[in-house]
C-alpha positions in Angstrom: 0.2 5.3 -13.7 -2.3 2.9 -15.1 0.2 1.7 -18.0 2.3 0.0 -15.3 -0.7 -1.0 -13.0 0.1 -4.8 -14.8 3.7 -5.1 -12.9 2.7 -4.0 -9.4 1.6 -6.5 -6.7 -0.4 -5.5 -3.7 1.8 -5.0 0.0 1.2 -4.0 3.4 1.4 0.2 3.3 4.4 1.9 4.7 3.4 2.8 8.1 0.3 2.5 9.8 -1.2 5.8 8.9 -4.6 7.7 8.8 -5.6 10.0 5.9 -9.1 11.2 4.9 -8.5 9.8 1.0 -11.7 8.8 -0.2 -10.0 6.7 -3.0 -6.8 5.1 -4.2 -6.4 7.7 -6.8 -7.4 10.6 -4.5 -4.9 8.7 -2.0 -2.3 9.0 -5.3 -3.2 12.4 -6.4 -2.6 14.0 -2.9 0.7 12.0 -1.8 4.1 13.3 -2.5 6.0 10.4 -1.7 5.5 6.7 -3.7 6.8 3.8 -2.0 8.1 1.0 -4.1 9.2 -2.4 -3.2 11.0 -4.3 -5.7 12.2 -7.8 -4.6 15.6 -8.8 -6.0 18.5 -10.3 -5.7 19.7 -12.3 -8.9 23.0 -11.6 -9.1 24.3 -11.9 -5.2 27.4 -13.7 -4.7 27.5 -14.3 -0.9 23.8 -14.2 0.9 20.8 -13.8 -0.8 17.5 -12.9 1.1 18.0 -9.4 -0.1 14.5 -9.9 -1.9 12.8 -10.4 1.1 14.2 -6.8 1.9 11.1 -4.7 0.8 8.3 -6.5 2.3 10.1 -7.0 5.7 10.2 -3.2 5.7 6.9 -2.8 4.9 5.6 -5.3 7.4 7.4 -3.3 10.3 6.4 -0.1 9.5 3.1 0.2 10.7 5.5 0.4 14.5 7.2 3.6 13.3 6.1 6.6 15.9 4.0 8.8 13.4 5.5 12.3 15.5 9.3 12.9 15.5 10.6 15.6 18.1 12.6 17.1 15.7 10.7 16.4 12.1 7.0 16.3 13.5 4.1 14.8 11.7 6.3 13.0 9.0 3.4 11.4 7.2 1.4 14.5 6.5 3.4 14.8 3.2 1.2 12.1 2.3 3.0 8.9 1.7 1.7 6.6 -1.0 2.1 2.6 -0.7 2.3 1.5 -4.4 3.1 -2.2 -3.6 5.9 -4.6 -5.2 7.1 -4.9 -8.6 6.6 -8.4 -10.5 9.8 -9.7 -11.4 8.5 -13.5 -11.4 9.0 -13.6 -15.3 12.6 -12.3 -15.3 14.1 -12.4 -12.3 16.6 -14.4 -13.9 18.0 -11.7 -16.4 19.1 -8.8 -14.4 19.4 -6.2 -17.4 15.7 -7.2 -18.2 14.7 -6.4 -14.5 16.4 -3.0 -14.8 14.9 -1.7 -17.8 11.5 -2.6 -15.7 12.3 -0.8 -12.6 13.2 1.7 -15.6 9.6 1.8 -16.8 7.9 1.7 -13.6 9.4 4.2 -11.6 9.7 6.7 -14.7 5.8 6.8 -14.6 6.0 7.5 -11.2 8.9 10.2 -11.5 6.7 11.9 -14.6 3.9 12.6 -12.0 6.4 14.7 -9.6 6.5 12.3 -6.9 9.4 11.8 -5.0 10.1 7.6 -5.3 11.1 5.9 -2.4 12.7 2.2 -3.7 13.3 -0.5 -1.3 15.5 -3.4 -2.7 16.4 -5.7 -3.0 20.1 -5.7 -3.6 21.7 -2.7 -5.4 21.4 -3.4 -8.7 18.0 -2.0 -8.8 19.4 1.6 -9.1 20.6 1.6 -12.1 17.0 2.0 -13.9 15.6 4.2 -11.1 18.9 6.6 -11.9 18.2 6.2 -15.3 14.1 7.2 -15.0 15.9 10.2 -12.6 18.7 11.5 -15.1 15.8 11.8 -18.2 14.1 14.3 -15.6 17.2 15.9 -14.4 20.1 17.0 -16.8 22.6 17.7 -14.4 21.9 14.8 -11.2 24.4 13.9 -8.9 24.1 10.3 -6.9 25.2 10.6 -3.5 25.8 6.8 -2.7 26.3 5.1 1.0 28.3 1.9 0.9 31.0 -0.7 2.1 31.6 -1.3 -1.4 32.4 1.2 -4.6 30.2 -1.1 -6.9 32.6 0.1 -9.6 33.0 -3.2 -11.8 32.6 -3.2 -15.3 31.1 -6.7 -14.6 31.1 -9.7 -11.7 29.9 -13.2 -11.9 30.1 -12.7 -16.4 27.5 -10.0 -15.8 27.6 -6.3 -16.3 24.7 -5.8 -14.3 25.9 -7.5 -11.0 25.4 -6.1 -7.6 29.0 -5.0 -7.9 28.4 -3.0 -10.8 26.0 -0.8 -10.5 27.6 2.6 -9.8 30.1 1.9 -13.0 26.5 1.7 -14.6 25.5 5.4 -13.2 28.7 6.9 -14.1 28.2 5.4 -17.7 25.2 7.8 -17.8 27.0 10.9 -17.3 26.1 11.2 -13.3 29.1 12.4 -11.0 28.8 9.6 -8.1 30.0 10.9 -4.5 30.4 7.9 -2.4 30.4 7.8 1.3 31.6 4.8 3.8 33.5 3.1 1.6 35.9 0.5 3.3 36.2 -2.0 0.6 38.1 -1.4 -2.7 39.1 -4.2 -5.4 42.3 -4.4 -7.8 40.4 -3.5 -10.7 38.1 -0.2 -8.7 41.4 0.9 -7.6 43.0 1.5 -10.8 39.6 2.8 -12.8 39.5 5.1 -9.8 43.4 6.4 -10.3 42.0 7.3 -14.1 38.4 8.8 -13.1 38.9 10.3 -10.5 37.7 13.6 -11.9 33.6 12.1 -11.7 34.1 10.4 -8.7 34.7 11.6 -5.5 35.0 9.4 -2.7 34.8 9.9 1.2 36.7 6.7 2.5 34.7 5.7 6.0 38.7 5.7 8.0 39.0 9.2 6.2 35.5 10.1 7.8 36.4 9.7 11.1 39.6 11.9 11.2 38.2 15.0 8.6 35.8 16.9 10.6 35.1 19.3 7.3 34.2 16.1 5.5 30.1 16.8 5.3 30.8 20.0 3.6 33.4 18.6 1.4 31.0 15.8 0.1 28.1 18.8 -0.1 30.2 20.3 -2.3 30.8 17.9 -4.8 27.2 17.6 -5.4 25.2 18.9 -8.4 21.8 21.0 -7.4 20.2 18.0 -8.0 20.2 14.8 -6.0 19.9 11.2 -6.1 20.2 9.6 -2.2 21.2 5.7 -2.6 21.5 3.7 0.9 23.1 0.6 0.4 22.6 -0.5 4.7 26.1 -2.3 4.4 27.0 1.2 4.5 26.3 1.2 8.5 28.2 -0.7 10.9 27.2 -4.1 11.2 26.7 -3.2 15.2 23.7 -1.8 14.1 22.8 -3.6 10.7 23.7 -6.6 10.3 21.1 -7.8 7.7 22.9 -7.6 4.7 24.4 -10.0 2.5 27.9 -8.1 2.6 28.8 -7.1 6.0 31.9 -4.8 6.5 33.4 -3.9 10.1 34.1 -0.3 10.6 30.8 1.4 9.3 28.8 4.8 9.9 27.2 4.9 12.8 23.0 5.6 12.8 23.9 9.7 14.0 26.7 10.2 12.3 25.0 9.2 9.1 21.9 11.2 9.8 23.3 14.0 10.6 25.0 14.3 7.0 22.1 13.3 5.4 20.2 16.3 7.4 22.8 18.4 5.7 22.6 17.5 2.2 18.4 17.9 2.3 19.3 21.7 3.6 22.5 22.0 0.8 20.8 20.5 -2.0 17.1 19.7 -3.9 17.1 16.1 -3.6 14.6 14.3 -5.6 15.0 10.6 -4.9 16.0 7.8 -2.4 16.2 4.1 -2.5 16.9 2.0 1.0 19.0 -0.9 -0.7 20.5 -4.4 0.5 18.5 -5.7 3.2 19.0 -9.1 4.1 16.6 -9.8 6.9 17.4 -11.9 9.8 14.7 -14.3 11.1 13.8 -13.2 14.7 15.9 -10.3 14.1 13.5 -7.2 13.6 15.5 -4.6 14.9 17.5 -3.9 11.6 14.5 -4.2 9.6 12.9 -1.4 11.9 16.0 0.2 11.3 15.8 0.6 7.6 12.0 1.6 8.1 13.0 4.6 10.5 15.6 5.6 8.0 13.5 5.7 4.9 10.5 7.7 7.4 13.9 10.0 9.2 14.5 10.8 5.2 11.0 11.7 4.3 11.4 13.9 7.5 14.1 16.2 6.0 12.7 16.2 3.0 9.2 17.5 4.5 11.2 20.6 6.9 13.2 21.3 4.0 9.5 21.9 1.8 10.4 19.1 -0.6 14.1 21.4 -1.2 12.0 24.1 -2.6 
């Protein structure tokens, strides 16, 4: 971890909670789960504040309920804070931000931790997918969204926002994509040809397919890659995003098939992506906080998916 020590900055922890570490490294030795915030949004096209995402989660955490009814002590997994990657020097070059999210989280990922990424807008995945798939041969990336992301490029850049899961499936990862209400000219006819890597659970199809969680389950690899985009979720319910889309998952409807896929499937990797905080609007940042903790939850009854 010390090679990358020079690209982290300092945060508020995730959560407000007590451990008997007598040191940061003890702290990082005895954790299972890294928390990383990495604040960007370069490339958005129609509200930016998605950088402030990751410390607006942080800063709200320390109000999540440590004991869930269901998931109990959540934190006794041991959740590790590592802070916020600096960006500052090439925030302006997207493909240069990628590569380090790459390096960073690939130090993390060789230590066996399961990273936790909060964006910042989505085209952060791309290098933590590509840390993921070095570790895992066969990796599927289950992805929640309004939007496929399926561009070859937006706004004159491959690495746009809009692109990011035509970057995944570039690596060789079969994408299953859930919530989906927005498709483009251009996705809809890559789609028509791909279709074979790509399978797709429209959120109108959702609501009239009750066999739909098992369907998705089963178009996943052993291995799995969680990716949130919160524009994924109605905008009744999260609103904070730069991209809001009517007709989204509801907060039990999506929980419930996530609860699923941590029983189905090892899954060895979440980021929490797109929020676009509201000033004097905490509510959907403690949303996105009780998410990322909800996930850590399955994760911990399913004993870290064996």
């Amino acid at each position: 971890m010390s090679n990358i020590k020079k690209y982290i900055l300092s945060s508020s922890p995730f959560g407000a909670f007590k451990y008997d570490f007598k040191d940061e490294t003890e702290a990082y030795e005895r954790s299972k789960v890294v928390i990383l915030g990495v604040p960007y949004d370069g490339t958005a096209t129609f509200q930016s504040g998605a950088r402030n995402g990751p410390n607006s989660i942080l800063n709200v955490s320390p109000n999540l309920e440590h004991y869930d009814r269901e998931l109990g002590n959540i934190f006794e997994v041991g959740i590790f804070t590592a802070g916020i990657i600096d960006i500052e020097d090439i925030r302006a070059n997207p493909e240069k931000v990628i590569n380090r999210v790459y390096d960073v989280s690939k130090s993390y990922i060789s230590d066996d931790k399961f990273l936790v990424t909060l964006g910042g807008e989505h085209t952060i995945t791309k290098g933590v997918v590509r840390a993921y798939k070095e570790q895992y041969d066969k990796l599927s990336v289950l992805q929640l969204d309004a939007h496929h992301d399926l561009m070859e490029e937006f706004g004159g850049s491959r690495y746009s926002h809009a692109c990011v899961a035509k970057r995944i499936v570039d690596t060789g990862c079969e994408i299953t994509q859930f919530g989906v209400r927005v498709t483009t000219r251009e996705e809809h006819e890559f789609i028509k040809k791909h279709n074979q890597d790509l399978n797709i659970f429209y959120a109108r199809d959702i609501y009239n397919n009750d066999n739909w969680h098992k369907e998705a389950i089963d178009s996943l690899s052993d291995n799995v890659y969680i990716t949130l985009d919160l524009d994924g979720l109605d905008p009744s319910i999260m609103p904070s995003t730069g991209t809001p889309v009517p007709g989204g998952l509801d907060w039990y409807g999506t929980l419930s098939f996530l609860r699923k896929v941590y029983e189905k499937r090892k899954v060895v990797g979440l980021d929490v992506m797109e929020l676009n905080p509201i000033p004097g609007n905490e509510a959907p940042n403690f949303l996105a906080a009780d998410l990322i903790y909800k996930n850590i939850g399955f994760l911990k009854k399913n004993g870290f998916n064996k």
